[in-house]
C-alpha positions as CSV (number, residue, x, y, z in Angstrom):
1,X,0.0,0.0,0.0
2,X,1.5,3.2,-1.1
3,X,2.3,5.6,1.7
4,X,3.8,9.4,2.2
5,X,2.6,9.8,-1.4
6,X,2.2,14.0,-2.1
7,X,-0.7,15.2,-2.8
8,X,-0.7,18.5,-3.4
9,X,1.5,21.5,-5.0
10,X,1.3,25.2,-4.2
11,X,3.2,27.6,-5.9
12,X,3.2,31.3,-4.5
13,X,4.9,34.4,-5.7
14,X,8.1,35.3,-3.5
15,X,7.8,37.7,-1.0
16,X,9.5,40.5,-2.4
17,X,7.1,40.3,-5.4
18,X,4.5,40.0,-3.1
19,X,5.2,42.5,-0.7
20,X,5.4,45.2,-4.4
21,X,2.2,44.5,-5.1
22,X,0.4,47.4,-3.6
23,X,2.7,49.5,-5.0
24,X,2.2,48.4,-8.6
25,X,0.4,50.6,-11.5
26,X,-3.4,49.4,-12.2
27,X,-3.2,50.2,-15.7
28,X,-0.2,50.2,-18.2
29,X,-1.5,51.8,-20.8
30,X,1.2,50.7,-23.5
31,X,3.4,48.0,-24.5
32,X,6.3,49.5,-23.8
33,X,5.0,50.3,-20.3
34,X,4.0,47.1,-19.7
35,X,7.3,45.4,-21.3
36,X,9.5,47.2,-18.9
37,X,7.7,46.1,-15.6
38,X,8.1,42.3,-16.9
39,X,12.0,43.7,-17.5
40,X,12.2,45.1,-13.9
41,X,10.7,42.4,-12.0
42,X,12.8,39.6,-13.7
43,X,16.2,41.7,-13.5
44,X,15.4,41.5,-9.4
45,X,14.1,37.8,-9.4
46,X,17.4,36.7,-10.5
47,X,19.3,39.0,-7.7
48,X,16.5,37.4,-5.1
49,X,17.7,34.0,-5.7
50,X,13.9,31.9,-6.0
51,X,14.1,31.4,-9.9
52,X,15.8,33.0,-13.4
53,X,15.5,36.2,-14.7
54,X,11.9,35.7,-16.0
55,X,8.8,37.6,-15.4
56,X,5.3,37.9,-17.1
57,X,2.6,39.6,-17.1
58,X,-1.2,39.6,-17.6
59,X,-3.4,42.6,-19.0
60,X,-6.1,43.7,-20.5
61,X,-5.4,44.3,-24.5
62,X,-7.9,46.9,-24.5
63,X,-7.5,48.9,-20.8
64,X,-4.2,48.2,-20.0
65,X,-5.3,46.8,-16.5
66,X,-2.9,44.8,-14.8
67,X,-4.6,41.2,-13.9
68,X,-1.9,39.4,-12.8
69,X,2.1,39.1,-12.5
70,X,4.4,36.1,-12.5
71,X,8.4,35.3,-11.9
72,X,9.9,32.1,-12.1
73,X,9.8,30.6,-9.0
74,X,11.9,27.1,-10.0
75,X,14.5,27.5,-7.2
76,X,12.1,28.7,-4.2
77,X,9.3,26.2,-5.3
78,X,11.8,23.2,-6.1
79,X,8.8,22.4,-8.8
80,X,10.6,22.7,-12.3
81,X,7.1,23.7,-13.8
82,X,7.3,27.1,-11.7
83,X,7.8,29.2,-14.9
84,X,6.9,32.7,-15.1
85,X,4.3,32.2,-17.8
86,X,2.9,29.6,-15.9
87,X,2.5,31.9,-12.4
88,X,0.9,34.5,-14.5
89,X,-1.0,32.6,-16.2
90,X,-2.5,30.2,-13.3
91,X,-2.9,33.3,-11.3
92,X,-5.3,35.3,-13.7
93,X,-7.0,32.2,-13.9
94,X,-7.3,32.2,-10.3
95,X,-8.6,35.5,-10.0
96,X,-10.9,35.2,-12.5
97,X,-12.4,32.0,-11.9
98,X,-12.0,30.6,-15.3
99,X,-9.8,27.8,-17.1
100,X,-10.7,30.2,-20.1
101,X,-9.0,33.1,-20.8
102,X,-10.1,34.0,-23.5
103,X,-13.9,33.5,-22.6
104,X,-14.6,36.7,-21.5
105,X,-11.7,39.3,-21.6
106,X,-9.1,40.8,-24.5
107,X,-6.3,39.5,-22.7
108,X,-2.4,39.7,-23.3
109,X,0.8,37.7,-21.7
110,X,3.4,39.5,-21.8
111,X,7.0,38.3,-21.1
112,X,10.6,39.0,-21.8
113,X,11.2,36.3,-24.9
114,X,10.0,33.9,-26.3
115,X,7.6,31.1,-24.5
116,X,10.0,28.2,-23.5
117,X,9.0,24.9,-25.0
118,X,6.7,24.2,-21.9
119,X,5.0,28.2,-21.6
120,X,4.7,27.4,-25.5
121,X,1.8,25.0,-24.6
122,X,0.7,26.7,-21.7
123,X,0.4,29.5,-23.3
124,X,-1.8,28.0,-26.0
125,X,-4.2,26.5,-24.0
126,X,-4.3,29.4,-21.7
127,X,-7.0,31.4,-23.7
128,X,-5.2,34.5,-23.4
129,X,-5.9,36.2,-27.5
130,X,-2.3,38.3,-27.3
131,X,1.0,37.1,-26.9
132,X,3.7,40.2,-26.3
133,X,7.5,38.9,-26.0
134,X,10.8,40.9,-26.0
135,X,12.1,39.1,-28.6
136,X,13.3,35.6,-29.5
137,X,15.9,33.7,-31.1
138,X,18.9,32.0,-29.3
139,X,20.4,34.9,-27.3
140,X,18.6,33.9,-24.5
141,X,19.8,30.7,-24.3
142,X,24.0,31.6,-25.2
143,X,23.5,34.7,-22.7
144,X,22.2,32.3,-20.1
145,X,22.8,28.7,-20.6
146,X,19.5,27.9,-20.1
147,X,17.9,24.8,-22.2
148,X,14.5,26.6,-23.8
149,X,13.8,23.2,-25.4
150,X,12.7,22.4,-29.2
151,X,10.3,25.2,-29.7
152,X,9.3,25.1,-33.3
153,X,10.6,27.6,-36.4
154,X,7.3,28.8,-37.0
155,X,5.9,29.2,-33.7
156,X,4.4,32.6,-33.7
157,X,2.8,31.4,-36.4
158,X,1.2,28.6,-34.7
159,X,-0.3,31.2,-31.9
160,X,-1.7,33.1,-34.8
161,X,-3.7,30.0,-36.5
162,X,-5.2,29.9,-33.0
163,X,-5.9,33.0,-32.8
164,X,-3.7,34.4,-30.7
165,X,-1.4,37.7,-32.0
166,X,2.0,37.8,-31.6
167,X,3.8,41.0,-31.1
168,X,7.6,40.6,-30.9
169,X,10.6,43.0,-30.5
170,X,9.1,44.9,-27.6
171,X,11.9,46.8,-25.7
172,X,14.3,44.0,-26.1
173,X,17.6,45.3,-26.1
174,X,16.9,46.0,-22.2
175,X,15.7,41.8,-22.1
176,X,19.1,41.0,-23.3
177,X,20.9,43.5,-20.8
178,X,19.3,41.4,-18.0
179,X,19.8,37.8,-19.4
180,X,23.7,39.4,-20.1
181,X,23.8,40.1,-16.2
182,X,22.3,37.0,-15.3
183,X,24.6,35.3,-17.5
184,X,27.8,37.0,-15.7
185,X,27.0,35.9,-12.5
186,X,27.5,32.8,-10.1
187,X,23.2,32.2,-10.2
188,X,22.2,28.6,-10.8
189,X,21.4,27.5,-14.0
190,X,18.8,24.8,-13.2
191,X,18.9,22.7,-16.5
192,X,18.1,19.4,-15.7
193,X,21.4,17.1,-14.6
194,X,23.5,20.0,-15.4
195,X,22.7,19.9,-19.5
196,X,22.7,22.8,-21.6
197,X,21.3,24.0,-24.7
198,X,22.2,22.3,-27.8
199,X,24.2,24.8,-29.9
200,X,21.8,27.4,-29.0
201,X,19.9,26.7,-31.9
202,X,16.1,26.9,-32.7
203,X,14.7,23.6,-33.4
């Protein structure tokens, strides 16, 4: 008879974040607006040590009205699914009360590259009808050594035969100042057994 089985995951935002969120704007009225508070929250969840310099956000296309906000959380959580994507995501869901995105509201992601082979899907089931990224490509992954998996070449493509726009190149020389920083330091790269990308290289 199994026994001492888990049965349950949480994952929460990390203090800091949650202790800013008074303090953060209601509405961010553009993409560049919105784009640098992803930017400024993942340059200081790196330095905070839970998780990698990731951060995403969740708004209203139309308003600008910020629903929700996410970091990666991988190193606080010890749960490898504890992306940023998939904080904000879950947690506009949460507040909502809806699986469905997508049901009722114009709503946007918005996060500093492109979706990870994992946020990829979670993105697409999500709901969410915008997808905003800094930018893509394999910078990320020579800046940082992380292992974004085999996302597909036409990928944005993909989101837009679903519906879902994709708006790219927003404010991203400032992503790749932070994934350069990140890069530069002693922070844990948490690839799985120590592996890395392979040649940096879109699948």
């Amino acid at each position: 008879m199994a026994e001492g089985l888990a049965t349950s995951v949480t994952l929460s935002l990390p203090r800091w974040l949650i202790d800013q969120i008074p303090d953060l704007p209601g509405t961010l009225a553009t993409p560049e607006d919105q784009m640098a508070l992803v930017h400024r929250l993942a340059d200081r969840n790196w330095r905070e040590g839970g998780g990698g310099p990731f951060a995403a956000i969740v708004v209203d296309a139309g308003t600008g009205e910020l629903v929700s906000v996410g970091v990666n959380v991988v190193l606080g959580s010890g749960v490898s699914a504890g992306h940023a994507e998939v904080m904000a995501l879950a947690l506009a869901q949460q507040r909502l009360g809806t699986w469905d995105l997508g049901a009722e509201r114009d709503l946007a992601l918005v996060v500093n590259w492109r979706p990870c082979v994992q946020c990829y899907g979670a993105t697409l089931w999500s709901g969410v009808k915008h997808l905003v990224v800094a930018g893509e490509g394999p910078e990320l992954e020579r800046l940082t050594r992380f292992d974004e998996g085999p996302v597909v070449r036409d990928w944005a493509e993909q989101f837009e035969a679903r519906g879902i726009t994709v708006t790219s190149d927003v404010l991203r020389d400032q992503a790749l100042a932070v994934y350069r920083a990140y890069g530069e330091s002693s922070a844990t790269v948490y690839n799985a057994r120590g592996s890395g990308p392979i040649d940096a290289v879109d699948a």
